[in-house]
VEXDREN-2710 file (C-alpha; in Angstrom, 1 decimal):
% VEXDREN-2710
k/r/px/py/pz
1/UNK/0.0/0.0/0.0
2/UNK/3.2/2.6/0.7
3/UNK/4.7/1.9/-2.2
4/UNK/1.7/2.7/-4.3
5/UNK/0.6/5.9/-2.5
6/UNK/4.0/6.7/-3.5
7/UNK/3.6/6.6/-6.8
8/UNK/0.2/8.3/-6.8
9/UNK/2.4/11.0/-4.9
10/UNK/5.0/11.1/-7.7
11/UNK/2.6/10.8/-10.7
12/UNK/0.4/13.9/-8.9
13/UNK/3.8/15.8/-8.1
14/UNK/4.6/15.7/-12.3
15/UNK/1.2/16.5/-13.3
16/UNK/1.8/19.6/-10.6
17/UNK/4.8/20.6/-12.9
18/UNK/2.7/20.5/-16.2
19/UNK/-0.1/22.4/-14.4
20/UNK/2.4/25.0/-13.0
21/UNK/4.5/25.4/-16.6
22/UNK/0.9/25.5/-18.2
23/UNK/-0.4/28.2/-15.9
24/UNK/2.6/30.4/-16.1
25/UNK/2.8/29.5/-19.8
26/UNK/6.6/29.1/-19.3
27/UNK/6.8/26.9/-22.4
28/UNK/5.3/28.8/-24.6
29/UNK/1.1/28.3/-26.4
30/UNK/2.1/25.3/-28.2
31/UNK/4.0/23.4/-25.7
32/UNK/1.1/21.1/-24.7
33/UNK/0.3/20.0/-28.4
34/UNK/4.2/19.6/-29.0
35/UNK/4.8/17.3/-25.8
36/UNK/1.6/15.2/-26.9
37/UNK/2.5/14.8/-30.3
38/UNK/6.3/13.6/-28.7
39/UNK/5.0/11.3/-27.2
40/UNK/2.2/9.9/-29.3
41/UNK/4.4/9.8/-32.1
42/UNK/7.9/8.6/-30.6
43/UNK/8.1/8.0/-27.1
44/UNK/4.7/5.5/-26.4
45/UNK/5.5/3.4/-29.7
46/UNK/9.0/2.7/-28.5
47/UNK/7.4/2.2/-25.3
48/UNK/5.1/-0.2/-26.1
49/UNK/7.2/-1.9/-28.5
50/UNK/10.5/-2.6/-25.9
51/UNK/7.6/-3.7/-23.1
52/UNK/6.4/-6.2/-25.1
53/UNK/9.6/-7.4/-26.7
54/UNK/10.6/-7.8/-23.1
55/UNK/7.7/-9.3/-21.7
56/UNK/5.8/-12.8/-22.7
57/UNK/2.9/-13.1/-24.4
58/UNK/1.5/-15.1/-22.3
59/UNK/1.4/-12.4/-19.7
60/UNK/-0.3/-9.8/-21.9
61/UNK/-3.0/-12.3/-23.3
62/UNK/-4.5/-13.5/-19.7
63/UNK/-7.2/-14.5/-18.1
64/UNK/-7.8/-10.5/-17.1
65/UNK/-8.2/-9.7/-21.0
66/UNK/-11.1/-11.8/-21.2
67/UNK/-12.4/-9.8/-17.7
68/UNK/-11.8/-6.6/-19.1
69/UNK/-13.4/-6.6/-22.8
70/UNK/-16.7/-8.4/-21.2
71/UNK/-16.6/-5.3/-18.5
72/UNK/-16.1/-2.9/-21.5
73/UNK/-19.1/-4.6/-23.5
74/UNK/-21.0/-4.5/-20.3
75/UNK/-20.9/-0.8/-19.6
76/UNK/-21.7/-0.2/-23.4
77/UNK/-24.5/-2.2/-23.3
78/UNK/-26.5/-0.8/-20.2
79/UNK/-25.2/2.4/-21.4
80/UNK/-27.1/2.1/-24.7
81/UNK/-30.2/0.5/-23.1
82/UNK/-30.9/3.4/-20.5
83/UNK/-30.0/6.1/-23.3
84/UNK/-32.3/4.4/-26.4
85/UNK/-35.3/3.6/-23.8
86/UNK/-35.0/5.2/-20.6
87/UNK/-33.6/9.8/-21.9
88/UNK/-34.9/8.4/-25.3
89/UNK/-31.6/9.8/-27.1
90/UNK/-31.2/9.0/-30.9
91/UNK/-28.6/6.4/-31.6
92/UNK/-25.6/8.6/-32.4
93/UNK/-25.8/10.3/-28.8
94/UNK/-26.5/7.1/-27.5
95/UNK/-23.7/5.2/-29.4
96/UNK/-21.2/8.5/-28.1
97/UNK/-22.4/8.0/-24.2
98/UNK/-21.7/4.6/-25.0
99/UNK/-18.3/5.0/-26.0
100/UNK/-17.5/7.7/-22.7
101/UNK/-19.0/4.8/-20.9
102/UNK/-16.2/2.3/-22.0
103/UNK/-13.5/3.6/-23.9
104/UNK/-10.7/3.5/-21.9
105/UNK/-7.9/6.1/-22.2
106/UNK/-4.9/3.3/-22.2
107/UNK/-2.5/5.5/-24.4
108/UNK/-1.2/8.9/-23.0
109/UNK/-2.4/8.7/-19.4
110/UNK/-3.3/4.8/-19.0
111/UNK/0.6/4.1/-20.1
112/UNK/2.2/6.2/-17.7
113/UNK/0.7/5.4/-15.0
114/UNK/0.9/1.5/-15.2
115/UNK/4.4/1.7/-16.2
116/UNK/4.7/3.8/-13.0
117/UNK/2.7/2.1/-10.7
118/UNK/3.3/-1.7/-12.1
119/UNK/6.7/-1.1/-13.8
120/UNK/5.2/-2.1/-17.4
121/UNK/2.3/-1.4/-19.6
122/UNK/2.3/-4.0/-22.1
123/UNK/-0.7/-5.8/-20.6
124/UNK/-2.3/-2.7/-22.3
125/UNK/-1.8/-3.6/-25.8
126/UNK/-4.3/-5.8/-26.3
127/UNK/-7.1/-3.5/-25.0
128/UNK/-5.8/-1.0/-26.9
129/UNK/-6.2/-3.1/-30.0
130/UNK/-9.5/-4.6/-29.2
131/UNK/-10.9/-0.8/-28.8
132/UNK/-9.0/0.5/-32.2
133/UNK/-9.8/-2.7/-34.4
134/UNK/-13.3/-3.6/-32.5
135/UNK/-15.0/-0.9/-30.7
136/UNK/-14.3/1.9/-33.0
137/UNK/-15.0/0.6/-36.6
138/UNK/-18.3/-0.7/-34.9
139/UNK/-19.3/2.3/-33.6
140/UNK/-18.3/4.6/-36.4
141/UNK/-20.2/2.3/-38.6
142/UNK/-23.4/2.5/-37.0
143/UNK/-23.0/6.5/-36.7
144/UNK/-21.9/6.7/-40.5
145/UNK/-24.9/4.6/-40.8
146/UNK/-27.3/7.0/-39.3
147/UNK/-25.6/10.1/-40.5
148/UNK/-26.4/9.2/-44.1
149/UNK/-30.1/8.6/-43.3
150/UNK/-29.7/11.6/-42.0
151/UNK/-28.2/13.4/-45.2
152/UNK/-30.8/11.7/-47.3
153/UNK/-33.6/13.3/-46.1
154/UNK/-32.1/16.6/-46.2
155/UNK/-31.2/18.7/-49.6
156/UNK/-28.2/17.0/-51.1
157/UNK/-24.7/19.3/-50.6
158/UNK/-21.7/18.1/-52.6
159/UNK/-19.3/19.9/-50.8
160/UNK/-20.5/18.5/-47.6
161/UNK/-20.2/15.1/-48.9
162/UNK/-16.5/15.5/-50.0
163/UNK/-15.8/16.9/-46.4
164/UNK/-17.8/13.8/-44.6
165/UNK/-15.5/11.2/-47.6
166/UNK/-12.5/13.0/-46.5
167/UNK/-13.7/12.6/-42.3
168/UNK/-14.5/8.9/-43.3
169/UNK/-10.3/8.7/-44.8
170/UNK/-9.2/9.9/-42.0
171/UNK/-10.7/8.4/-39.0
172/UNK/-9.7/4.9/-40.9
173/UNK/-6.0/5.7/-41.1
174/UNK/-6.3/7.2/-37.3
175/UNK/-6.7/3.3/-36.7
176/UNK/-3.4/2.9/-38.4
177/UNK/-1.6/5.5/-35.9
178/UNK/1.9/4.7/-34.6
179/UNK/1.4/2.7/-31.0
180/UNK/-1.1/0.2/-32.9
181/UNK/1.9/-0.6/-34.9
182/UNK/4.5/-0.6/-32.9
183/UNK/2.0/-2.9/-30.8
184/UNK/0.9/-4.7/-33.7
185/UNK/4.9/-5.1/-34.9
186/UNK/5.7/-6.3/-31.8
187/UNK/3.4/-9.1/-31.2
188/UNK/4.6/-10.2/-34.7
189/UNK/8.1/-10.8/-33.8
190/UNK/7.4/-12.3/-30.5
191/UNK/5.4/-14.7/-32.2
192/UNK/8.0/-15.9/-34.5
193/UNK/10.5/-15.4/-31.7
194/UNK/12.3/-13.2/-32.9
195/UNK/13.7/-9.9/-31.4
196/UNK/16.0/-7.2/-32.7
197/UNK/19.4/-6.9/-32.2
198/UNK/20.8/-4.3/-29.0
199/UNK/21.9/-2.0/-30.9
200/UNK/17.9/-1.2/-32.0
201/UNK/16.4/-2.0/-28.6
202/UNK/18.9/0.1/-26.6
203/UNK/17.7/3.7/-28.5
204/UNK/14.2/2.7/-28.4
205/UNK/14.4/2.0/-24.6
206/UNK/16.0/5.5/-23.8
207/UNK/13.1/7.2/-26.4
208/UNK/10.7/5.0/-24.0
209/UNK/12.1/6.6/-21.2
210/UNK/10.5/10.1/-22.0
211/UNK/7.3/8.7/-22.2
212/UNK/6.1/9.1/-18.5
213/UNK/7.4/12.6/-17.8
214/UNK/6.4/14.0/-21.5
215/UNK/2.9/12.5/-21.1
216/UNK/2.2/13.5/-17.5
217/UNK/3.2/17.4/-17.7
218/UNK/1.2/17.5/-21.0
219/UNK/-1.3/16.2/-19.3
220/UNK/-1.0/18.3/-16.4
221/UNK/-0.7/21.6/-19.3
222/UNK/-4.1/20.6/-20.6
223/UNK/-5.6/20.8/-17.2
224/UNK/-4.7/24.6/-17.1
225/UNK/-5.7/24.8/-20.4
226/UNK/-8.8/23.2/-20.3
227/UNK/-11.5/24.1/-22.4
228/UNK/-14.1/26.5/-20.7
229/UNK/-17.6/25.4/-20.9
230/UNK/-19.9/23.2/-19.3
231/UNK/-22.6/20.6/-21.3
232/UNK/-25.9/21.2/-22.6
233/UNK/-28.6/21.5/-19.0
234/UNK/-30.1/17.9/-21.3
235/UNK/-26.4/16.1/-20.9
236/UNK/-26.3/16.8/-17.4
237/UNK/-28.1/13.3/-16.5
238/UNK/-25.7/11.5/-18.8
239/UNK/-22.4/13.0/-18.1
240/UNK/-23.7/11.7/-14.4
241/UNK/-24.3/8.6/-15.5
242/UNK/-21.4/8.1/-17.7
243/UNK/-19.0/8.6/-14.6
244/UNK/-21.0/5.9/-12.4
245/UNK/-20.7/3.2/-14.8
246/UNK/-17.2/4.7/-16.2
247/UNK/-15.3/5.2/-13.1
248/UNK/-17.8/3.0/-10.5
249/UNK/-19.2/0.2/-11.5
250/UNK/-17.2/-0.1/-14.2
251/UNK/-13.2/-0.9/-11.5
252/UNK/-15.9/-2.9/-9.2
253/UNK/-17.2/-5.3/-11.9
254/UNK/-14.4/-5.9/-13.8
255/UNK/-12.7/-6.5/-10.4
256/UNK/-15.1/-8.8/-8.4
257/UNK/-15.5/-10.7/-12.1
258/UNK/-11.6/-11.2/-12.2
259/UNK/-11.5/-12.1/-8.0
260/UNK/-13.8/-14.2/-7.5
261/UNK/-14.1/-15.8/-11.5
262/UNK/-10.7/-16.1/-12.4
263/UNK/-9.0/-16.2/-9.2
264/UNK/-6.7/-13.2/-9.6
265/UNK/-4.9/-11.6/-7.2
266/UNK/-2.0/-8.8/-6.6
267/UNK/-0.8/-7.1/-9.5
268/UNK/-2.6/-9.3/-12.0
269/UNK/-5.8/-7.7/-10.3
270/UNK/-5.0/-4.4/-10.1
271/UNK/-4.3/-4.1/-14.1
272/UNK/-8.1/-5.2/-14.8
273/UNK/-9.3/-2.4/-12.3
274/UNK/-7.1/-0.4/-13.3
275/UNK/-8.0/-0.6/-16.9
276/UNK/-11.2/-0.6/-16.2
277/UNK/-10.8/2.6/-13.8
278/UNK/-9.1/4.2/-16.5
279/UNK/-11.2/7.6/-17.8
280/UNK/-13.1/8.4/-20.7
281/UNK/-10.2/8.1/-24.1
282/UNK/-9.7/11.5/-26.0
283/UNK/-10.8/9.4/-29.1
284/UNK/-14.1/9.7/-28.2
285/UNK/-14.8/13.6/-28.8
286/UNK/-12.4/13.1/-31.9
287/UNK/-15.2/10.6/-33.3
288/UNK/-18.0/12.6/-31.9
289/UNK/-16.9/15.8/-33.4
290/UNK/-17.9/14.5/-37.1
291/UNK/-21.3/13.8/-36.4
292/UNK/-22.4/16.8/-35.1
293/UNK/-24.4/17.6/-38.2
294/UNK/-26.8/14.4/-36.7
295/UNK/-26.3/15.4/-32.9
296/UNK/-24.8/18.7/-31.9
297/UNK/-24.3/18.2/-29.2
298/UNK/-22.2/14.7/-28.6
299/UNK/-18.7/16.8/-28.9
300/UNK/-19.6/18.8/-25.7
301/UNK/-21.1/15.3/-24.4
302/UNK/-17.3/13.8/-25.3
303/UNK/-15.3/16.8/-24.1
304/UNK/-17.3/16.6/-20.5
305/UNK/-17.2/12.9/-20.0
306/UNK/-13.7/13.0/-20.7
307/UNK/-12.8/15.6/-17.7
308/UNK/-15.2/14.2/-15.1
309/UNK/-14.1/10.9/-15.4
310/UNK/-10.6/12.2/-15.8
311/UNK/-10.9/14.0/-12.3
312/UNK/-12.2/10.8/-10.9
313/UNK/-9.4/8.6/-12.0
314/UNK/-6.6/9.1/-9.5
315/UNK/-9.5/8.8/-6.3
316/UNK/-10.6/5.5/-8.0
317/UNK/-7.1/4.0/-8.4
318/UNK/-6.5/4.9/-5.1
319/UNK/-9.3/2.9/-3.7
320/UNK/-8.9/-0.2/-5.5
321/UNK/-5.0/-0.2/-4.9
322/UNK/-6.0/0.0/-0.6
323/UNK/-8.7/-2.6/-1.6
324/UNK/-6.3/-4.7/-3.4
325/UNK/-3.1/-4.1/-2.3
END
């Protein structure tokens, strides 16, 4: 239990700094985006690639896997039910809630913290994977699906359809961005056993190195520089529920399921609750954002999700590690 309050001290002490250096704007206006793209780009891949080169497979495809994508259906599924028959919303806001409900942000502050708190992260590639290659496509489907029942009724606008082709483009090669194939790579190679020579793994360690630090003070820079704003009065209800399944029932489930029906223990508990304690991914208000033409009103839904249940993370990892640990 001391050593992980300790590194719930550390982690908050960094995201201090970011908040500090965002506040006093030391770094300059673009120093967030540039730190986030760092580490997106270079630092997580190399990351992710050296943890699972050094790690088995057999580790990172567990029992807890199986835990954690039936939690994650779970919470979308109730999600969807109370939104489509209980607030009556149409299926893209409903789809969207869904998605805050579950999505887990396992990239730029789900990495650092694992690696942190349970010295790797590469039991997170597979979720990451099963939300880029599963949850995502499925989701965008149905809401490109209702978006163009949508379009037909109304007049028809060329120029809007080239812009919703090129939104279409692009959100399929997101799903081709640079930590799915490192991951991706990875899992490759330790399949056929092979690995690459020192000379390649010792840079990409050092690059992995930066990952923590870069991603916490970014994270701590978009605190300070967090979009003003609140949600629509009609969200309020959801945004409320979103962070009890999200960041409540979601750890609880996912941990009595893995306790009690899989036997797990110690650390291989703690990375299913904290997975599924993890908050609401920024990919969300990136996929609500081009659908705002069928429901204006899912980006502010996304953007509000994301910060409650971001604020509720650390308490909720700090529960289940006194529970746990």
């Amino acid at each position: 239990m001391r050593g992980a309050l300790s590194g719930f001290a550390v982690i908050v002490v960094i995201i201090t700094v970011g908040y500090v250096l965002g506040r006093t704007g030391t770094l300059g206006p673009s120093a967030r985006h540039v730190l986030s793209r760092l580490t997106f780009l270079v630092g997580t891949p190399a990351l992710l690639f050296t943890q699972v080169m050094d790690s088995s497979l057999g580790d990172i495809f567990s029992a807890g896997l199986l835990v954690t994508i039936a939690s994650t259906v779970l919470m979308c599924a109730i999600f969807l039910v109370i939104a489509l028959f209980v607030l009556r919303r149409n299926v893209v806001e409903a789809v969207v809630g869904a998605l805050c409900s579950s999505y887990a942000n396992a990239g730029n502050l789900g990495i650092p913290i694992a690696t942190y708190m349970l010295g790797t992260a590469a039991f997170l590639v597979p979720i990451q994977l099963f939300q880029m290659v599963v949850m995502a496509p499925v989701a965008l489907f149905v809401m490109d699906f209702q978006k163009r029942r949508h379009s037909h009724r109304a007049q028809p606008d060329p120029e809007q359809a080239a812009r919703d082709r090129a939104s279409t483009l692009k959100r399929r090669l997101a799903l081709l961005n640079p930590i799915s194939v490192a991951s991706l790579l990875a899992i490759v190679l330790a399949l056929l056993s092979l690995r690459p020579p020192e000379e390649v793994m010792e840079p990409l360690h050092l690059l992995a190195h930066m990952t923590v630090p870069c991603a916490l003070i970014a994270f701590g820079i978009s605190i300070a520089e967090r979009g003003k704003g609140e949600a629509h009065p009609a969200y309020r209800g959801d945004v409320v529920l979103i962070v009890a399944l999200k960041s409540v029932l979601h750890p609880i489930v996912a941990g009595l399921a893995a306790a009690y029906l899989f036997h797990l223990s110690g650390a291989s508990l703690m990375m299913v609750v904290m997975i599924a304690a993890f908050p609401t991914a920024q990919n969300v208000w990136v996929y609500a954002s081009q659908y705002a033409s069928v429901a204006p009103r899912v980006p502010g839904l996304a953007r509000d999700a994301a910060m409650a249940t971001t604020v509720m993370t650390l308490p909720a990892l700090l529960v289940a590690s006194w529970v746990i640990l």
